[in-house]
LUMTORLUM-860096 format. One record per residue: x, y, z of N, C-alpha, C in turn; residue in three letters. Coordinates in steps of 0.05 Angstrom, whole numbers, padded with zeros to 5 digits, always signed. Each point is the difference from the previous one (the first is absolute). Layout:
N
XYZXYZXYZALA;...
This chain:
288
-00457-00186+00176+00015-00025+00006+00014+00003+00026UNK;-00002-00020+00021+00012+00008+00025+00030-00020-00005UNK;+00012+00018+00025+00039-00007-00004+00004-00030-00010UNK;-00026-00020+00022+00007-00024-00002-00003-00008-00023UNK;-00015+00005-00016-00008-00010-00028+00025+00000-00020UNK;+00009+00020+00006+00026+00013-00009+00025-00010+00010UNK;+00011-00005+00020+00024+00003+00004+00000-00032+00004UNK;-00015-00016+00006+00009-00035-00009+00000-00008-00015UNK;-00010+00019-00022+00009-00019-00027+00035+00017-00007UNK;-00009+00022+00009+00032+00017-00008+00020-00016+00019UNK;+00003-00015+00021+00020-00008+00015+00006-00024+00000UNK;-00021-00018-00022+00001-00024-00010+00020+00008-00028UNK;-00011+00020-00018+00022-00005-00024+00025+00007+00013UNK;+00004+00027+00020+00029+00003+00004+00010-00014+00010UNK;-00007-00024+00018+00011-00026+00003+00009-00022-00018UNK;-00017+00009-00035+00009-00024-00017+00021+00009-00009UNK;-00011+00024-00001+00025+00026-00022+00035-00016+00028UNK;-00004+00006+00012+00025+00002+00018+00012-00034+00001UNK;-00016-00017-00002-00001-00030-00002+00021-00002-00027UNK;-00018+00004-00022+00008+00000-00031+00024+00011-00007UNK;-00007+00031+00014+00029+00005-00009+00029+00004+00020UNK;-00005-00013+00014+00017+00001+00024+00004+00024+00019UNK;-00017+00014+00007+00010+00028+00002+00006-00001+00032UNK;+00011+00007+00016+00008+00003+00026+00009+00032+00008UNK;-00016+00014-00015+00008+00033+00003-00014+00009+00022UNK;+00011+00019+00009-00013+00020+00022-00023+00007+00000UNK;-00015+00022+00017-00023+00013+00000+00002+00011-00029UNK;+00014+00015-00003+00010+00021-00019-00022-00018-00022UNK;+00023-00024-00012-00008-00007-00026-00028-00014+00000UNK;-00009-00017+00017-00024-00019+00003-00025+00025-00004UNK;+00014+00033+00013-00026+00018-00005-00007+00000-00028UNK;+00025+00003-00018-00003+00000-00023-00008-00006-00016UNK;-00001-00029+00004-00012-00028-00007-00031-00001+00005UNK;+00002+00001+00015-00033+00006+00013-00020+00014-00014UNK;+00017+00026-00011-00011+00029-00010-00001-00011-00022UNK;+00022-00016-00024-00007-00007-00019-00029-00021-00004UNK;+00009-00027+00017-00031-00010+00001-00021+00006-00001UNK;+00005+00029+00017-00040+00001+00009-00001+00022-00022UNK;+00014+00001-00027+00001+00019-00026-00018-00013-00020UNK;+00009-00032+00010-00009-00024-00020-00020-00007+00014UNK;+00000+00000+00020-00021-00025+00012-00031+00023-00001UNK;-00018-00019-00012-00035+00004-00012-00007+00004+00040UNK;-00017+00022-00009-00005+00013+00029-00034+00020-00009UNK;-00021+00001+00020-00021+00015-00005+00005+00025+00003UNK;+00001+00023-00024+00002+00024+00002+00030+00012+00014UNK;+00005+00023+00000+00028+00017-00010+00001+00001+00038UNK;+00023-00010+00013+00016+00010+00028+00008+00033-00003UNK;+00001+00008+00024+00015+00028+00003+00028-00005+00013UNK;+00017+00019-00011+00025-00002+00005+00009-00011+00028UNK;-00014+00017+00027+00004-00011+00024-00008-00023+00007UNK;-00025-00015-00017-00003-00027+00006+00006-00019-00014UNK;+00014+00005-00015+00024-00013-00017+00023-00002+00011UNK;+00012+00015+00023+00015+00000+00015+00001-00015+00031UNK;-00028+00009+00002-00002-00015+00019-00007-00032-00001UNK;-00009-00003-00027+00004-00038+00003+00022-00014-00011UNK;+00024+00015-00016+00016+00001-00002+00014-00012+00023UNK;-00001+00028+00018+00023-00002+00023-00015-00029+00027UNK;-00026-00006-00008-00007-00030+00011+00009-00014+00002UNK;-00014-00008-00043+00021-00023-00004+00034-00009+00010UNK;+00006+00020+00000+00039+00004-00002-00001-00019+00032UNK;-00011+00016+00018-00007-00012+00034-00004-00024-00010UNK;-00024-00003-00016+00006-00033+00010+00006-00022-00013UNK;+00013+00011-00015+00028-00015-00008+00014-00004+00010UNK;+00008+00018+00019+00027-00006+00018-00009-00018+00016UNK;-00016+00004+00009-00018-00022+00022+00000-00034-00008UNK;-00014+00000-00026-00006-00026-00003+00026-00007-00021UNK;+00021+00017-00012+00024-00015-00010+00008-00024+00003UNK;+00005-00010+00023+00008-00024+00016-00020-00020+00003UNK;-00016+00000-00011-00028-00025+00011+00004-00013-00023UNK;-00011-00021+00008-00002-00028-00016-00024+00012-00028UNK;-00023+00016+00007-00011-00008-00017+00002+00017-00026UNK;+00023+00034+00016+00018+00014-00031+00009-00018-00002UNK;+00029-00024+00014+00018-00011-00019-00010-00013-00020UNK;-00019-00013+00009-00017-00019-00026-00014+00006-00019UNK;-00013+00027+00000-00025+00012-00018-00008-00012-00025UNK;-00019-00008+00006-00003-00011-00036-00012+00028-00014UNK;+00017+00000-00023-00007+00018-00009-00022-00007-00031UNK;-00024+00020+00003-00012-00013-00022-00001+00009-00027UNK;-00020-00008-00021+00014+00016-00029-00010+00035+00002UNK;-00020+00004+00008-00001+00033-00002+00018+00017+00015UNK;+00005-00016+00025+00025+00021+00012+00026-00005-00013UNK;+00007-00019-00018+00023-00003-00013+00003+00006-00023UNK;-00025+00009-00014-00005+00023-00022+00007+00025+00009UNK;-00008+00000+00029+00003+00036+00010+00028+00009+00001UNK;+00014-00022+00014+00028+00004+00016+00013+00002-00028UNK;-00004-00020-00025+00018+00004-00015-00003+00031-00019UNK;-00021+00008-00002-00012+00022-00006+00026+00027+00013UNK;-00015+00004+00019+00019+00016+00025+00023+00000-00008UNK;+00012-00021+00004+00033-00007-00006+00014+00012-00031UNK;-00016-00008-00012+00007+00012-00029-00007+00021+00000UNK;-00019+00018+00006-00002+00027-00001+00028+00008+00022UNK;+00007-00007+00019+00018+00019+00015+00025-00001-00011UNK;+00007-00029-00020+00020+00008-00013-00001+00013-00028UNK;-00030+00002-00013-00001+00017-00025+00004+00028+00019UNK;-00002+00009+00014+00005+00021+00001+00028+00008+00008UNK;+00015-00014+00011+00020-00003+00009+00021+00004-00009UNK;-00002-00015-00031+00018-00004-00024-00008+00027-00017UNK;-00025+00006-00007-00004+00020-00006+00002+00033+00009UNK;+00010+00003+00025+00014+00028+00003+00027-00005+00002UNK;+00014-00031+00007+00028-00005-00009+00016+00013-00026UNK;-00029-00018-00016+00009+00010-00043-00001+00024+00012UNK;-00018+00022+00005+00004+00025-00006+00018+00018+00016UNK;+00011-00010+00021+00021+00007+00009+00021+00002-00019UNK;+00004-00030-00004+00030-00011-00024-00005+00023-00019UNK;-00022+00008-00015-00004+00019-00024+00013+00033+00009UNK;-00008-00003+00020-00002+00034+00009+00036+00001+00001UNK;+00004-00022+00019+00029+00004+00007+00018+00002-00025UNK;-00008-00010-00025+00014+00003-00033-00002+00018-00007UNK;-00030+00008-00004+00007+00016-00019-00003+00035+00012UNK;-00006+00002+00028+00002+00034+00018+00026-00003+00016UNK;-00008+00000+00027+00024+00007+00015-00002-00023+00022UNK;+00025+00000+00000+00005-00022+00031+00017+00003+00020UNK;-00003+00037+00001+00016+00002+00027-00022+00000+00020UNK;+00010-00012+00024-00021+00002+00020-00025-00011+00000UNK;-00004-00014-00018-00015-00013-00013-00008-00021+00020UNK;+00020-00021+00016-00002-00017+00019-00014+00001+00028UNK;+00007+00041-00004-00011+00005+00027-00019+00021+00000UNK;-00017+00000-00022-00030-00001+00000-00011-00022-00011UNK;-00004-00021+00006-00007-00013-00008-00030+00002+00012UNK;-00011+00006+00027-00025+00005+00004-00006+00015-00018UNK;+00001+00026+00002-00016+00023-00017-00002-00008-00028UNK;+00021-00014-00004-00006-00009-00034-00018-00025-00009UNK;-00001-00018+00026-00014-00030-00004-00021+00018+00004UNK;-00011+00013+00013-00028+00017+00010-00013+00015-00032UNK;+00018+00008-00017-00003+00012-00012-00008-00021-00030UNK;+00014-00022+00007+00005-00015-00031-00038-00017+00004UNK;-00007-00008+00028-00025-00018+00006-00025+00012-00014UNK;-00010+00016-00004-00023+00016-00009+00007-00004-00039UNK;+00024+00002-00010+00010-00007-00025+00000-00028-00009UNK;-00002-00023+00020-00005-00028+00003-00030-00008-00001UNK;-00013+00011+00026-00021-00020+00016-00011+00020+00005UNK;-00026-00006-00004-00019+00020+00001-00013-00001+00033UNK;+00001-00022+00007-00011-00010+00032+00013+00025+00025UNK;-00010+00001+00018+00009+00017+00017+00013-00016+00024UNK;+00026+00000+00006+00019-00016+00013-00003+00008+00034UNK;-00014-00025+00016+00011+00010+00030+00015+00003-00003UNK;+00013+00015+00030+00026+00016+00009+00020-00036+00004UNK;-00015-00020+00007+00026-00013+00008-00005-00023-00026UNK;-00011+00001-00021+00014-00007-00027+00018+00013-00005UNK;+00005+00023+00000+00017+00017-00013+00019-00004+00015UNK;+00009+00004+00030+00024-00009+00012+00008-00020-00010UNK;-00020-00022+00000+00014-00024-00012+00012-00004-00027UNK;-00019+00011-00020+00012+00006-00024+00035+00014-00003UNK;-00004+00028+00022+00030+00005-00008+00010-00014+00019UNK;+00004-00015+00015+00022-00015+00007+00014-00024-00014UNK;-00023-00014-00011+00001-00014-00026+00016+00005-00024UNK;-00008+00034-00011+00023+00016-00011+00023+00007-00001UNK;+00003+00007+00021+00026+00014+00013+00020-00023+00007UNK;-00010-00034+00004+00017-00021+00001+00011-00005-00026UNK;-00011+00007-00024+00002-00007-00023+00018+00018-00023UNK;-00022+00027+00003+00017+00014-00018+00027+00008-00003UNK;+00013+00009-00015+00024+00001+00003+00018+00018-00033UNK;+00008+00017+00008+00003+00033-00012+00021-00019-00031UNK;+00016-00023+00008+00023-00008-00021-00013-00019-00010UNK;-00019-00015+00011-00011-00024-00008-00037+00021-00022UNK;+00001+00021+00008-00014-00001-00009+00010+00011-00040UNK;+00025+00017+00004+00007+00005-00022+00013-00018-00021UNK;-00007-00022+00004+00000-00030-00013-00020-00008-00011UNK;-00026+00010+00014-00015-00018-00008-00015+00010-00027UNK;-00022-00021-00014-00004-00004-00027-00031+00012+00007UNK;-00010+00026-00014-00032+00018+00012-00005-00007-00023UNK;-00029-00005+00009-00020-00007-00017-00016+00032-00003UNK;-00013-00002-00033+00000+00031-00005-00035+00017+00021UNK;-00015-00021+00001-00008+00005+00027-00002+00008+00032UNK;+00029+00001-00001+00014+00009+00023+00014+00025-00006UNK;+00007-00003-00030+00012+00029+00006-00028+00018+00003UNK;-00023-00013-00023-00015+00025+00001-00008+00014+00035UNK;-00006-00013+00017-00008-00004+00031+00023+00020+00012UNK;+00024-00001-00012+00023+00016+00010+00006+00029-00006UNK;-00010+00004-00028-00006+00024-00017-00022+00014+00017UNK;-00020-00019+00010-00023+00014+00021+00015+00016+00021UNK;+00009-00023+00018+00020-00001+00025+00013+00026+00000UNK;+00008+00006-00019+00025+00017-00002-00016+00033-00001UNK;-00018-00001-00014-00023+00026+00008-00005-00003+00019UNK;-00014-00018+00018-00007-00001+00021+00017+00013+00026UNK;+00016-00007+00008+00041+00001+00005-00006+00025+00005UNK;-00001+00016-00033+00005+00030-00006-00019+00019+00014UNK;-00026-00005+00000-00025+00010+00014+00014-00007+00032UNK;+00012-00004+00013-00006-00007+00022+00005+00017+00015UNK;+00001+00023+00006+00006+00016+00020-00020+00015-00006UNK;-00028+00005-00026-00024+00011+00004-00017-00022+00011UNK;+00003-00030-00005-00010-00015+00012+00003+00004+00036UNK;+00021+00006+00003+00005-00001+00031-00023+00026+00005UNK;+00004+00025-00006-00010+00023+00005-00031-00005+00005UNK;-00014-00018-00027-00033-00008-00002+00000-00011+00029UNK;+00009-00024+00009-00002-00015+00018+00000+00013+00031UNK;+00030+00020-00009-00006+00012+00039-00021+00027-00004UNK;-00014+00009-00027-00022+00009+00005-00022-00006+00012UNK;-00004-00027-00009-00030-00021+00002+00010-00006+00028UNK;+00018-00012+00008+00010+00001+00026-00014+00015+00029UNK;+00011+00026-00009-00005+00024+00012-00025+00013-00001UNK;-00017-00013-00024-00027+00004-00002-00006+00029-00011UNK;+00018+00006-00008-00002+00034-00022-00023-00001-00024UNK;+00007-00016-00006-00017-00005-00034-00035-00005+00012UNK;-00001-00019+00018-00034-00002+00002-00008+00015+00024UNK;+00014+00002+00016-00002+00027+00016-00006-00019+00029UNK;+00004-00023+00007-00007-00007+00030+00028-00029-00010UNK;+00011-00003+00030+00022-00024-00004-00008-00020-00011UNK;+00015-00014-00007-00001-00027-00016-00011-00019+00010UNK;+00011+00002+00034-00014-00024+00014-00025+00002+00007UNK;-00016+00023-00010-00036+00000-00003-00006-00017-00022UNK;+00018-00013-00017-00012-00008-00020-00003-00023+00012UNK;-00020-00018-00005+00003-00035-00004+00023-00009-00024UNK;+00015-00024+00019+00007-00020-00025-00010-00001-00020UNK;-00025-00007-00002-00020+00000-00028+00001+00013-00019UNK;+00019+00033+00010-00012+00023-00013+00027+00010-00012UNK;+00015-00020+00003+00030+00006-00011+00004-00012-00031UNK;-00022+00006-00016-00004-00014-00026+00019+00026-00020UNK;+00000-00029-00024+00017+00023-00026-00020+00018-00003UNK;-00027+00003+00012-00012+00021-00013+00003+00023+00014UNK;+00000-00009+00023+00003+00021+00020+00037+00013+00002UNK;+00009-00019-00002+00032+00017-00006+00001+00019-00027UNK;-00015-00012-00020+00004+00015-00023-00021+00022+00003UNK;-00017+00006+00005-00015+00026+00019+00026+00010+00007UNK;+00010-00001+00020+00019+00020+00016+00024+00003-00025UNK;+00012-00009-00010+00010-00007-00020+00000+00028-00014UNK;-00026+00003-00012-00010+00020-00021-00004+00024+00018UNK;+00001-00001+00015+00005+00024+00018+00024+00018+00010UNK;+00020-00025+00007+00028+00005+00008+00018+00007-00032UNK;-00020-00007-00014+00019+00005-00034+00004+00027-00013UNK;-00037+00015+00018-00012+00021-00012+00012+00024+00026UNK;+00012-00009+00008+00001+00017+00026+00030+00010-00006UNK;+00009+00028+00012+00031+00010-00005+00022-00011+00018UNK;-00002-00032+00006+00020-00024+00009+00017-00007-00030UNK;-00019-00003-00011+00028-00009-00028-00014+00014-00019UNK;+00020+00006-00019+00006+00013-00024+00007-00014-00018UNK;-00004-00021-00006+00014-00027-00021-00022-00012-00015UNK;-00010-00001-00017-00011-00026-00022+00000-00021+00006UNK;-00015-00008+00015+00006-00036-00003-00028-00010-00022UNK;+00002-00020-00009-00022-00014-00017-00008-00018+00014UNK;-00018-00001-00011-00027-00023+00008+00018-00024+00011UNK;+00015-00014-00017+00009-00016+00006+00025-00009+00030UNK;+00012+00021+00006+00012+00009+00011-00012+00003+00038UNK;-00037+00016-00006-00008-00004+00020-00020-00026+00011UNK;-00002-00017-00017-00011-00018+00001+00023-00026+00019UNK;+00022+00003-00004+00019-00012+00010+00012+00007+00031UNK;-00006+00033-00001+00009+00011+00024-00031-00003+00025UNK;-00027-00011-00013-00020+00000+00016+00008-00028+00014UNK;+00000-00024-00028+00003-00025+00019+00023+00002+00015UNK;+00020+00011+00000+00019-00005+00023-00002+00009+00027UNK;-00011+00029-00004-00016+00003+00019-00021-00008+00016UNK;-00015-00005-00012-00021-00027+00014+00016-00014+00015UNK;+00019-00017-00010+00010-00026+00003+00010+00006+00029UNK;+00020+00021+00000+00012+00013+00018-00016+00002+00026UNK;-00014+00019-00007-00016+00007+00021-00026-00025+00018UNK;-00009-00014-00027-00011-00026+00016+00017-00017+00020UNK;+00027-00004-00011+00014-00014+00007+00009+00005+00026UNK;+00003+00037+00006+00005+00008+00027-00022-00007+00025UNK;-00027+00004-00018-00028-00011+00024+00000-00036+00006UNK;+00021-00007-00008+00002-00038-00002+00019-00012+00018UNK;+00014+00031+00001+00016-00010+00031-00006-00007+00021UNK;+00017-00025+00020-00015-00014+00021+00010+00026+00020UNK;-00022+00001+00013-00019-00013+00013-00023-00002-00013UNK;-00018-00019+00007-00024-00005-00024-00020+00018+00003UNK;+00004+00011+00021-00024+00030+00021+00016+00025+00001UNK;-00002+00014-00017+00008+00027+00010-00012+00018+00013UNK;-00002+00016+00013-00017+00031+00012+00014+00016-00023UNK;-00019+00018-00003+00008+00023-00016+00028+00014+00011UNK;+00001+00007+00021+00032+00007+00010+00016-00020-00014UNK;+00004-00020+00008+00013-00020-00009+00015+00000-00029UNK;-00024+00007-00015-00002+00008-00036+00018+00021-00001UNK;-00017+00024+00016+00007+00025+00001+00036+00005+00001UNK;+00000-00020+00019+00044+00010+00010+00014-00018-00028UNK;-00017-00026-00021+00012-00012-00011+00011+00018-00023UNK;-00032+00013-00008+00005+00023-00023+00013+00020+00012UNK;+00004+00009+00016+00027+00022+00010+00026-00005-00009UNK;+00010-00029+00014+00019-00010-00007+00018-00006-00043UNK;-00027-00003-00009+00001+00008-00033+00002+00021-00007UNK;-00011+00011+00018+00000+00035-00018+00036+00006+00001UNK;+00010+00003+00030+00025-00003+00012+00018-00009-00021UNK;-00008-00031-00009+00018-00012-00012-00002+00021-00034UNK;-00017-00004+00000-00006+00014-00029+00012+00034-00003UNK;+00000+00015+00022+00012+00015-00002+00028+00008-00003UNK;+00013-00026+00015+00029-00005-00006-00002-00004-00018UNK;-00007-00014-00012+00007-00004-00031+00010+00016-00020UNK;-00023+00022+00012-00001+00026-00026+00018+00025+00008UNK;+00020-00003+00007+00024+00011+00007+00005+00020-00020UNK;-00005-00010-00021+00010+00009-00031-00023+00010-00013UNK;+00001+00025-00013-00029+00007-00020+00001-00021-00020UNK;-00029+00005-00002-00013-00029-00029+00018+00016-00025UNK;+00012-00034-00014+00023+00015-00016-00014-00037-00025UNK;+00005+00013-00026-00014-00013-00014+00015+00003-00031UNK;+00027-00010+00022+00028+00005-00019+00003-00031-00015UNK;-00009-00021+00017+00011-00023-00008-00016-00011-00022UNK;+00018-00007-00023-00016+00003-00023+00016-00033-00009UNK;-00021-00027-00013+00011-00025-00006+00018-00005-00014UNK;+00016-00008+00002+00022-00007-00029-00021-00013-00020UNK;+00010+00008-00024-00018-00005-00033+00007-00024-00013UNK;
């Protein structure tokens, strides 16, 4: 399918989507928007990450461009793209509301110190427990900004959880607990220890749950950890990882060079290493 086939019908709905629902947001959010559309919008055969990015970061161009013309202000919008847009729209707020609930849950019934100010690492953590879809990098900005306007640590210990949410939080809260072997898996695969050549030899393509859970069963069997985790346990720590790590190859620019990749995953390892300041400690145990 070439760009054009593609990106006029994608820059026609994000013009209804933005029409309909008033939106006047930045690059930031319209990417988002975009990314959700072309989730929904019927297309020949599966895009690769970079060219999903790259018609992405088109459309966004020319939007800005034709914003102001008579023939966005007017758009008639017709019934399949107003099946689409409403589509879109409700999914970004089912999801929306749905790591909110499980926020509100977590914050009841575990802990809520500091709670406000992870709210990345934890919204990152709660999405794979939601939505099975794999989130561009600038859904997810947009998502937690969305969040982080909303939630709220006093408002949430008010609110009325539905027992669905706690269950999602009971996950959460393992999840939480694993996270500093989760960090360890990641700046392995990172560093390219486990398959034995860096990460950025891999294709996008090749960053599947099958292929994380490969390294997975390696990094488990290897004298890095000493802990039991169950099935269930690593099944949760693969999709986040995925998620994670796709999400890092989705960053703009829509073209990377391998250097490019190369200094981004440096920069993770870095961050990830701070993190782990502290030995893996697997003290924090749920209230009953």
């Amino acid at each position: 399918m070439s760009n054009t086939n593609l990106t006029l019908p994608l820059l026609h709905s994000l013009k209804a989507y933005a029409k309909t629902f008033a939106v006047s947001g930045n690059a930031e959010q319209l990417s988002a928007i975009a990314s959700a559309i072309l989730r929904f919008q019927p297309q020949e055969g599966a895009l690769s990450l970079m060219s999903t990015d790259a018609v992405i970061q088109q459309v966004v161009q020319q939007f800005g461009v034709d914003r102001g013309l008579p023939d966005t202000l007017d758009l008639a919008i017709d019934s399949k793209t107003e099946q689409l847009i409403q589509g879109v729209h409700q999914w970004q707020r089912s999801l929306e509301n749905q790591v909110l609930n499980t926020l509100n849950a977590y914050a009841q019934n575990f802990q809520t110190e500091q709670l406000q100010n992870l709210l990345p690492e934890t919204v990152l953590s709660i999405l794979p427990l939601v939505e099975d879809a794999q989130l561009h990098k600038s859904e997810f900005d947009f998502l937690l900004q969305q969040v982080k306007s909303k939630f709220n640590i006093e408002n949430a210990l008010g609110q009325v959880i539905e027992p669905q949410y706690l269950a999602i939080a009971q996950k959460l809260a393992k999840s939480l607990q694993l996270g500093n072997v989760t960090q360890l898996f990641e700046q392995q695969l990172l560093q390219g220890r486990l398959q034995g050549r860096s990460l950025v030899e891999q294709s996008v393509e090749n960053l599947t749950e099958s292929f994380v859970n490969q390294e997975l069963e390696k990094f488990l069997g290897s004298d890095a950890v000493t802990v039991d985790i169950d099935v269930d346990a690593q099944q949760m720590m693969v999709k986040q990882v995925v998620l994670k790590l796709n999400m890092m190859q989705s960053s703009p620019p829509p073209v990377k060079s391998n250097a490019d990749i190369s200094k981004q995953l440096d920069q993770e390892v870095a961050k990830m290493q701070a993190l782990r300041s502290q030995p893996i400690s697997f003290s924090f145990q749920p209230p009953q």
